[in-house]
BAFIVEX-47746 format. One record per residue: x, y, z of N, C-alpha, C, CB in turn; residue in one letter. Coordinates in pm, whole numbers, plus 50000, padded with zeros to 5 digits. Glycine has a CB too. Layout:
<rs>
XYZXYZXYZXYZA/...
</rs>
This chain:
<rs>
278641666324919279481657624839280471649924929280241665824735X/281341654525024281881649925114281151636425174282041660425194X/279651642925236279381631425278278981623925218278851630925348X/278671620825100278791610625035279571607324998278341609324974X/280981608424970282301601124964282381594725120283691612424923X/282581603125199282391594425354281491583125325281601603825490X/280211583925342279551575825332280071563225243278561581725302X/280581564125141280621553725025282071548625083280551560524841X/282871554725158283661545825166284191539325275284351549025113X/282711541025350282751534325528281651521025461281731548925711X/280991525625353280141510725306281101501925230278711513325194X/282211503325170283451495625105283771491925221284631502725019X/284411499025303285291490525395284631479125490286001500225486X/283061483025528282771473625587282431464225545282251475325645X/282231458125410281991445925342283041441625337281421445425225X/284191446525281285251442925241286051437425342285751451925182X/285491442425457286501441425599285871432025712286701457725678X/284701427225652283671422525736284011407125701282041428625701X/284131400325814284421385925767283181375425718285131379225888X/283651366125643282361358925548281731351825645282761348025414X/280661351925707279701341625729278911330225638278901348025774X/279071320025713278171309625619277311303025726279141296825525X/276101308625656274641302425738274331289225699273221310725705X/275161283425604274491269525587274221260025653274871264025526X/273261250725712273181243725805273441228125751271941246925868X/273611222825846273541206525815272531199525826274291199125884X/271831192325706270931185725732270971168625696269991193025675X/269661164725789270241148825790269201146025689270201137925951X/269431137625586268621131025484268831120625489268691133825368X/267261113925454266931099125429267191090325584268071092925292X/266911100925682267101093325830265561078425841266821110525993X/266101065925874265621057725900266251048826030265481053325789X/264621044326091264511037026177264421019626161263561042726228X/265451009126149265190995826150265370985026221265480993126082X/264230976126251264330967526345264870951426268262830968026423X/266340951326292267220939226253266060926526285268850938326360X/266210913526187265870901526270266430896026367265780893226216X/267810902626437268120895926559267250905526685269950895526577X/266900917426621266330921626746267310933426744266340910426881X/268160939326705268790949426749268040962226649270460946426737X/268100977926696267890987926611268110996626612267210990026586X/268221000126493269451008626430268481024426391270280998626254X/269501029326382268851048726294269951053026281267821063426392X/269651055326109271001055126041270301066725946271661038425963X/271291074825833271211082025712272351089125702270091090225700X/272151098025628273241109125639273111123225652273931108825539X/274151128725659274201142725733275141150925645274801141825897X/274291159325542275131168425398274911181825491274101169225189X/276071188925461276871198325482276611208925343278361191725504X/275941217225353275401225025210276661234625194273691235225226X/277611239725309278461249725287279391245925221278881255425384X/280541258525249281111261825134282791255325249280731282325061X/282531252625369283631250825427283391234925525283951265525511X/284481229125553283981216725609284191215925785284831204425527X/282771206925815282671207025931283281199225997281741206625958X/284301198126110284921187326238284121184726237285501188626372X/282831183426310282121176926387280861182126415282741175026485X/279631172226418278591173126486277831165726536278101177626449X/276471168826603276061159826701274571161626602276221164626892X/273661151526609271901149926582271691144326687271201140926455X/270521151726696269271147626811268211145826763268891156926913X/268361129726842267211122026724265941122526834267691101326658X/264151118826847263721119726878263131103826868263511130126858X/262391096826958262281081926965260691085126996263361072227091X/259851075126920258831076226923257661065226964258831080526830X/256681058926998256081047127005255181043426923255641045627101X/254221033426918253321033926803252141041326822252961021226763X/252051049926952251051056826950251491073526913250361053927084X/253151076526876253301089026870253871094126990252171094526839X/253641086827100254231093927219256171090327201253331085927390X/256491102127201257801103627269258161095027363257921114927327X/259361084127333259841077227426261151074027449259331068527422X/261581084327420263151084127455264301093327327263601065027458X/265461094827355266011106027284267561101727223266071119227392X/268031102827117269791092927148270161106627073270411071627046X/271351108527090272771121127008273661109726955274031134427151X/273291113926790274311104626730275641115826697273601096026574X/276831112826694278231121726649278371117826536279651119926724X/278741127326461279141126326271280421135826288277641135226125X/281531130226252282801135326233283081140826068283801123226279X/284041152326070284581153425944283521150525846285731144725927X/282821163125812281941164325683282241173625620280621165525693X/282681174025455283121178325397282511189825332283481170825353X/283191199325315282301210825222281671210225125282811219225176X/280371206925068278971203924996279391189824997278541211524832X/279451180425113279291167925122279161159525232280041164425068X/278271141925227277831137125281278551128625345277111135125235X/278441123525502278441115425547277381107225656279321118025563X/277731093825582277011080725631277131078625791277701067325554X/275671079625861275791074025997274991060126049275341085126083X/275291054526130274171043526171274701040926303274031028826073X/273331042126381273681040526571272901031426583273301053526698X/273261023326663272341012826764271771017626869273061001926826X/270321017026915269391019126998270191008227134267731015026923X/269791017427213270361012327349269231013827415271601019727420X/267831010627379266461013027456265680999027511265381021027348X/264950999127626263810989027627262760991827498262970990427779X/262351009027516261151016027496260651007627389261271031527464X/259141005627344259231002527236259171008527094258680996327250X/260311014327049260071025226980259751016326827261451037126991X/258851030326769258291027726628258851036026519256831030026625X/259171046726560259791052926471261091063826560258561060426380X/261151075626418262831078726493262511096826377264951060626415X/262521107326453262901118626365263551130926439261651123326289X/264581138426324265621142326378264461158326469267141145026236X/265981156626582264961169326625265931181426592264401169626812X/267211181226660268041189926598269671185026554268041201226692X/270421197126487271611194626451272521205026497271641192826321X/273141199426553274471211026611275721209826602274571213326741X/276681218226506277721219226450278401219426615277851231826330X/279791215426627280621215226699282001219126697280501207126720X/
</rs>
């Protein structure tokens, strides 16, 4: 009996005492690649925050692609201040020769 009062109340304390983690990650939706008529291009969407607390800052790593699929280059866009279960709007300008065709995220890392 003892040890089950022990027991039951080393499992209270450690929930209770255990600080909250939040696994929620950030993900970027509706990421697109566009080539302006002056020639400049852009990769833009946004970046929602599913948790319950808000993020300073993070970085995406976008992946640059050609029209054959080959990998041709890589950009880190920064997204500041995203709010707890909410979105913010990004759009970067390509600083490439490459000729890229498309654009998908590779990762996201809270900061």
């Amino acid at each position: 009996m003892l040890l089950l009062c022990t027991t039951l109340i080393l499992a209270l304390c450690v929930s209770a005492c255990s600080p909250e983690t939040d696994t929620a990650v950030p993900v970027v939706e509706g990421l697109s690649y566009t080539r302006l008529q002056s020639g400049a291009r852009i990769v833009s969407g946004e970046l929602f925050n599913p948790s319950d607390h808000p993020i300073s800052g993070a970085q995406i790593q976008v992946s640059l692609f050609d029209g054959s699929n080959t990998r041709v280059g890589s950009v880190s866009i920064a997204v500041q201040n995203i709010p707890a279960q909410g979105r913010v709007s990004f759009r970067h300008p390509l600083d490439t020769d490459a000729d890229v065709q498309a654009a998908r995220v590779r990762s996201v890392i809270v900061l």
